[in-house]
N, C-alpha and C positions, 0 to 999 in steps of 0.2 A: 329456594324460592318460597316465599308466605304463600300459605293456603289460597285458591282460591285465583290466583295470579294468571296470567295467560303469554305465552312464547310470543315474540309479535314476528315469527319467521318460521312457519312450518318444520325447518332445514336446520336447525340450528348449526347442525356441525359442517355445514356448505358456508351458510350465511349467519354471521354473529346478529343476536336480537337486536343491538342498538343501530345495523349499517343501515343507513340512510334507503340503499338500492330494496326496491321491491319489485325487480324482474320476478325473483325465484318466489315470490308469492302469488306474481302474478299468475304466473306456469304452474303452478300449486291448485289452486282456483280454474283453472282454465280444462285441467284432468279432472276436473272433478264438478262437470257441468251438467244439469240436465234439460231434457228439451222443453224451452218454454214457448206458452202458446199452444199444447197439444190440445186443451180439452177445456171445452164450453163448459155453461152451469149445467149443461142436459147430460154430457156423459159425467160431472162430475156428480151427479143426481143419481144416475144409473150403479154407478161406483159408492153413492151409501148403502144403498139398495142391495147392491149384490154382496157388501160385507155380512148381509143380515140374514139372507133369504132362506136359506137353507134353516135357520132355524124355525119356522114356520112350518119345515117338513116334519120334525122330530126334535128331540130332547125335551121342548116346553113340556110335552104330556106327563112328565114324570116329576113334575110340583103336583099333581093329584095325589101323585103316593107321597107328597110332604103335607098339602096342608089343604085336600079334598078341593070340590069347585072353588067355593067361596075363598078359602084361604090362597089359591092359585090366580081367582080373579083381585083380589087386592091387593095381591104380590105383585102383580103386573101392571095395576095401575099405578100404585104407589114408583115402582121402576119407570114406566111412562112418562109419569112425572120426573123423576129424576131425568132422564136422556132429554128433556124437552128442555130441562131447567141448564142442563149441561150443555147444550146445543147450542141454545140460545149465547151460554157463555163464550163457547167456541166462535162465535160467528163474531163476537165483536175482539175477540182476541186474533183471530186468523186475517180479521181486517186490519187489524195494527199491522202485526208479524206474517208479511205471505210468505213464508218458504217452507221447506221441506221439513222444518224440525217440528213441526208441529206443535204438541205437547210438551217435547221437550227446551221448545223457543220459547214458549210462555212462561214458563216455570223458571228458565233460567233468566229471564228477566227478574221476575216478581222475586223467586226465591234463592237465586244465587247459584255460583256452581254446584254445589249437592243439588238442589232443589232441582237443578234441570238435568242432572244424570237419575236420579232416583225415578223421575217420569219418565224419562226415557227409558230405562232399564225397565217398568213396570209394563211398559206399550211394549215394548219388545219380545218379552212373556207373553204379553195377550199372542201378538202376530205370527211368533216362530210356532209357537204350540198348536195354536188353533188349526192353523192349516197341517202339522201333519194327522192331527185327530181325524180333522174332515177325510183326508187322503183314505183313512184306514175305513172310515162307513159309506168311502164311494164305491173301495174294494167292496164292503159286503152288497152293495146295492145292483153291483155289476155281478157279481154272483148268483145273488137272487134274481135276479132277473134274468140269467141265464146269456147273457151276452158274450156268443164268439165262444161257450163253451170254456171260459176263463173261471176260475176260484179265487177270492180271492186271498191276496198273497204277497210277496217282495215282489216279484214281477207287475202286480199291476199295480201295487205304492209307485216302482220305479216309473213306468212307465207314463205314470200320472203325475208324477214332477217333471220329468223330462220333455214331456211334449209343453206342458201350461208355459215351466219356466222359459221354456224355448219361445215361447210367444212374448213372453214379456223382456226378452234379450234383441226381439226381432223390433223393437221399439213401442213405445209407452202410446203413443195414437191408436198402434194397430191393437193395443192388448186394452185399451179400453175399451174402446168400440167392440170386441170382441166379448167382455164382461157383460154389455150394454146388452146385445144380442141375448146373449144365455139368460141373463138375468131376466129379460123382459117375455120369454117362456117360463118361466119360474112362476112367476108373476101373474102370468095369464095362468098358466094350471089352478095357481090357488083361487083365482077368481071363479072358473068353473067350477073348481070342489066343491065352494061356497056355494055355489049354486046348487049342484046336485046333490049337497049335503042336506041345505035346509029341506028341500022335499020331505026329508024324514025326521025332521024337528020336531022335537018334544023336550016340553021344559021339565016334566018329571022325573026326565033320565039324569038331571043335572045332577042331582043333589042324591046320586044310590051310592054312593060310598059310604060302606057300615061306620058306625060312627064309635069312637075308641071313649066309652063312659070315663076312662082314668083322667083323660085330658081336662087340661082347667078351658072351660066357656066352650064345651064341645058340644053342634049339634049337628041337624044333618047337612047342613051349608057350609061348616066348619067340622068335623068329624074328627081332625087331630089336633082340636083347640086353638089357640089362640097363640101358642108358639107354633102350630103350624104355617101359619101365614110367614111370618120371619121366616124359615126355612124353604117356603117356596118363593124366598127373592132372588134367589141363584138362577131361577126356572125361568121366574118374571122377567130376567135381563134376558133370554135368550127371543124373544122379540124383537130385541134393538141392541142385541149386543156387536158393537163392530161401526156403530156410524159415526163415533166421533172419530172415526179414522179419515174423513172427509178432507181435513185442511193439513192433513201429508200429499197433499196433489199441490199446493199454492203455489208451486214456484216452474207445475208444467201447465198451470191454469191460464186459461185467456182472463184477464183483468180479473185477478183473484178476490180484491180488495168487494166488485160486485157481486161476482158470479159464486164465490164460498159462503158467504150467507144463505143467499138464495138457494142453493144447491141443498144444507144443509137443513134449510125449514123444509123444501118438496119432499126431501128423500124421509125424516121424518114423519111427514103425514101420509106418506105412502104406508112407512112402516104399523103407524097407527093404524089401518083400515085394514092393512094386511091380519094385523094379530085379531083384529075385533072378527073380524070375518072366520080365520079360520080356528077360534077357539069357543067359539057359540057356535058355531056351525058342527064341527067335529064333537062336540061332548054332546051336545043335542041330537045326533043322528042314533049315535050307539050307547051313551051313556060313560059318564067319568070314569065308571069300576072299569069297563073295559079297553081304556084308553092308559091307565097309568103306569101299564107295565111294557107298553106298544113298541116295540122298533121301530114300526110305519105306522103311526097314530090315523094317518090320512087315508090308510089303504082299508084299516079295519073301520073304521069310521063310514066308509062308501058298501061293506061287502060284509062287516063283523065275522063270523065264522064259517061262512058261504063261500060258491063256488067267485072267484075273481069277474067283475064285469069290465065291459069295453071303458067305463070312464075310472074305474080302480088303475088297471093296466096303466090308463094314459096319465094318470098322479101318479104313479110310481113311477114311471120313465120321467117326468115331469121333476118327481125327487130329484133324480141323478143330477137335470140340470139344475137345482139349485144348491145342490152341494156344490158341482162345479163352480157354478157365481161364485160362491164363499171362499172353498179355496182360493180361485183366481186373484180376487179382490185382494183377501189377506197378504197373500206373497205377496203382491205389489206396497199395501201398508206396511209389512214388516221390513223390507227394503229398503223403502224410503226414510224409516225411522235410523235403522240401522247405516245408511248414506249419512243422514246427517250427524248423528253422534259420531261419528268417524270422521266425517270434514272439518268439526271442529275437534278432533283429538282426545274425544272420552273412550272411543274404542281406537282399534291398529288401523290407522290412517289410509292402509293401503287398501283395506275396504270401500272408501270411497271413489275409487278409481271407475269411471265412466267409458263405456265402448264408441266407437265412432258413434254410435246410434243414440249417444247419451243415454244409455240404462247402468246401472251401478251395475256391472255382472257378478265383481265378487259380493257383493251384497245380494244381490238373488241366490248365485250357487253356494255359499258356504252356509247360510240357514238352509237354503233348499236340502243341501247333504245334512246338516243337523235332522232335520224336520224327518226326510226321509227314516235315517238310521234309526231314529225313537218310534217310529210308527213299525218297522220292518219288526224292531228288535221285543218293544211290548206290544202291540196290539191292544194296547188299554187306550180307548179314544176316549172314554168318559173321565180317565181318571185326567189325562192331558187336557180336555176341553176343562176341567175343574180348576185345575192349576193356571190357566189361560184367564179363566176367568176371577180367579186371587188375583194374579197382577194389572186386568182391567178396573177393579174396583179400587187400589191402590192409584193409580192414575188418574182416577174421575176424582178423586179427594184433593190433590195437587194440583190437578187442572183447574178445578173450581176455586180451591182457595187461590191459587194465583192471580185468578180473575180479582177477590176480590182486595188481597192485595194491591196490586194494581190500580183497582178504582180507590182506594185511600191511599195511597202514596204517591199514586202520578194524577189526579184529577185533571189536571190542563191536559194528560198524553191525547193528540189527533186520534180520534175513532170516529172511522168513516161510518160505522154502523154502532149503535149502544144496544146492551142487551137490556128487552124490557122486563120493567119490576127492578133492573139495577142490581146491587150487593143485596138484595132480598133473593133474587133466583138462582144466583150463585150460592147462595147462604144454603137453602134446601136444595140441590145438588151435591151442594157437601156432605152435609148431616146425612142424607138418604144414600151417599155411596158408603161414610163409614158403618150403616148401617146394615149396605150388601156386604161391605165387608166382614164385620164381625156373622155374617149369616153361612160365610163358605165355610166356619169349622164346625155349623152343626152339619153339614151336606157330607163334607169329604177334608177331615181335617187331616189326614195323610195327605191330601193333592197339596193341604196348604203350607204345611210345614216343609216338603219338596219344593216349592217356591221360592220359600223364606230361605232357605238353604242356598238355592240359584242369586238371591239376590244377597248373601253375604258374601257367595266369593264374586260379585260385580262390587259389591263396596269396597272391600279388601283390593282389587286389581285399582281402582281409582284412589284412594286412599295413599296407596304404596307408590302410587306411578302415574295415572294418566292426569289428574289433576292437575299437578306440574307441568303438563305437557300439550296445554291447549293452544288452540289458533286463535292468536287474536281478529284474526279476518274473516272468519266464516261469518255469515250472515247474522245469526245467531249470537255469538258471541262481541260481536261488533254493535249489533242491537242494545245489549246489556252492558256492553261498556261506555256507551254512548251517553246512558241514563247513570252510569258511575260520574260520568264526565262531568255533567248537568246538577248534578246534585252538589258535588266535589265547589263548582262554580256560585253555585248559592248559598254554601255554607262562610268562602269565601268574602263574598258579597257582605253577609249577615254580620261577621267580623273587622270587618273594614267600614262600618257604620259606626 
């Protein structure tokens, strides 16, 4: 079979690709359903939200030790800009394409079957890794915080897949409303930090980070020059790292074609206020130098080397629930990616199988046991959120140019929603992820090179085998055949004049 080609029978060795009957396609599709209708633009609002929140608690403070205030406030707007430009893209692609493949439905339109396992494969990296990183800094936050007398450890990694994924096996309604709730304490803690922070706001404190004479354009605003700022866009993304995971809900969405736009501008300018508040807020109360080596940037920020107060306490518990959101949210993104690559045949088919309740479960529990075993086994959360973070920036580059793809090669395609500025915001979306990309080998070019590694033997497994072996009928691949069809017919056309 040519490259490239798709099965038009799940079965083959039941059912030959040319018979006519599409029962056993039908029953193919029917195992492999999930619950549509679950969730408005408000829980799917809740749900960018909560892929994010958790980095608001920690990680961002650690672009100071890259590239001092200044170089961390440009890192983040420039990133800002990017998720906004990306967003935008997203919203008018998820209004074409509602289903579950998200990133990798888009792609595989605009760029072909590589083009939509390579996104997928890259979203799959972000999803599977992220959450067991987060699992391992919920363990230390329940430790430090002394809860129940627990350390943490394999027992409470387990414990902490077992009970979330068990919610999100209990069906997709219950486990977003559920995100919705934690996330919106998350949310409100940072708002009061904000508050109790600024009290002790001082714009002097911004800029004490000694400043490194060797660096080229180093001063006290910039201290590790001018390649610092490039180096803290790993930091910058961690404000909004996680929301283009939005339109992997489109196919449990109430009227996705309205409600995934929407959803995805709100949860965005949530995000925005969220980071503006608690990164002026925090370096202004105690000052950059003592925020960029922080574990709890938010805890020393309210108390610096003093004894804990009543509203540190309540940020720090306040933490826990927004790791919680992040985890939560991600499993369900990495799920739903990994559902769909499987229903159309770039992974083992038998992954997309769906429980009465419509949840994929082997798509929850076999990352969820991945996820687990990596977090039990290293206990390196930073090096795994690094590597999470190489395959997101890889995806935002595909994503985008697909977009613009798209708008030059199908201009007629129906889009219920255009993104504004057009191939101009897709354009800097692009340029600005290949740009966090090349930024993760000065961060942790070990995370990145373990990546790259994961992603040859994903090309090698499709290469050798799943490519040959797609569904023509999943949604997704039906989408892009469609546009094969269409095309095929005007060339036609064209010839016949």
């Amino acid at each position: 079979m040519a490259e490239g080609t798709t099965e038009r029978d799940p079965s083959p060795a039941e059912v030959p690709s040319e018979s006519p009957s599409k029962a056993p396609l039908d029953d193919y599709l029917r195992r492999r359903t999930l619950r549509r209708g679950s969730a408005g633009w408000l829980l799917l609002t809740g749900l960018g939200v909560a892929y994010v929140v958790s980095g608001d608690f920690s990680g961002w403070n650690i672009g100071l030790a890259k590239g001092g205030f200044g170089g961390l406030a440009i890192a983040a707007l420039l990133m800002g800009v990017m998720y906004a430009c990306l967003v935008f893209a997203l919203a008018e692609l998820s209004a074409i394409l509602p289903t579950a493949g998200g990133g990798y439905g888009f792609a595989r339109r605009a760029l072909g079957t590589w083009g939509g396992f390579l996104t997928g494969t890259a979203i799959l990296i972000e999803y599977i890794l992220a959450p067991a990183a987060i699992s391992i800094f919920i363990g230390d936050y329940v430790e430090s915080l002394g809860l129940f007398g627990l350390e943490s450890g394999w027992p409470v990694l387990l414990g902490c897949f077992v009970v979330f994924l068990g919610i999100h096996l209990w069906g997709v309604g219950e486990a977003l409303r559920f995100s919705l709730i934690v996330t919106a304490i998350a949310v409100a803690a940072l708002l009061i930090f904000a508050v109790g922070a600024f009290t002790d706001f001082n714009a002097a404190r911004l800029d004490d980070i000694p400043v490194d004479e060797d660096a080229f354009g180093a001063n006290s605003w910039l201290p590790f020059g001018l390649l610092g700022i490039w180096a803290a866009f790993p930091f910058g993304m961690w404000f909004f790292l996680g929301v283009e995971g939005v339109p992997l809900a489109a196919e449990e969405a109430k009227d996705p074609v309205r409600s995934m736009p929407r959803a995805l501008a709100v949860s965005l300018g949530v995000l925005v206020l969220l980071a503006v508040l608690t990164f002026f807020a925090a370096t202004g109360a105690q000052g950059s130098a003592a925020l960029q080596e922080a574990g709890n940037p938010l805890v020393v920020a309210l108390q610096g080397d003093g004894e804990p107060t009543a509203l540190s306490r309540f940020v720090n518990y306040a933490g826990l629930a927004g790791l919680v959101a992040s985890f939560f949210s991600l499993v369900y993104a990495g799920s739903r990616q990994l559902f769909a690559l499987s229903r159309a045949g770039y992974l083992p088919r038998f992954l997309s199988l769906t429980n009465r309740r419509k949840s994929p479960y082997l798509g929850l529990l076999i990352p969820g046991a991945i996820g687990f075993a990596l977090a039990a086994s290293t206990g390196d959360g930073a090096r795994m959120l690094n590597i999470a973070v190489f395959g997101a920036t890889i995806s935002y580059a595909l994503m985008s140019l697909s977009h613009l793809v798209l708008r030059r090669r199908e201009p007629e395609l129906p889009r219920p929603y255009r993104t504004p500025g057009g191939m101009l915001t897709s354009s800097v979306a692009f340029l600005l992820s290949l740009s966090a990309l090349a930024a993760t080998f000065l961060v942790d070019r070990e995370a990145a090179f373990i990546a790259l590694g994961v992603y040859a033997v994903a090309v090698l497994y499709f290469a050798l085998y799943s490519r040959n072996h797609l569904v023509a009928k999943a949604p997704e691949e039906e989408f892009a055949a469609l546009a094969a069809a269409e095309a095929e017919l005007d060339r036609n056309g064209t010839e016949s004049r």
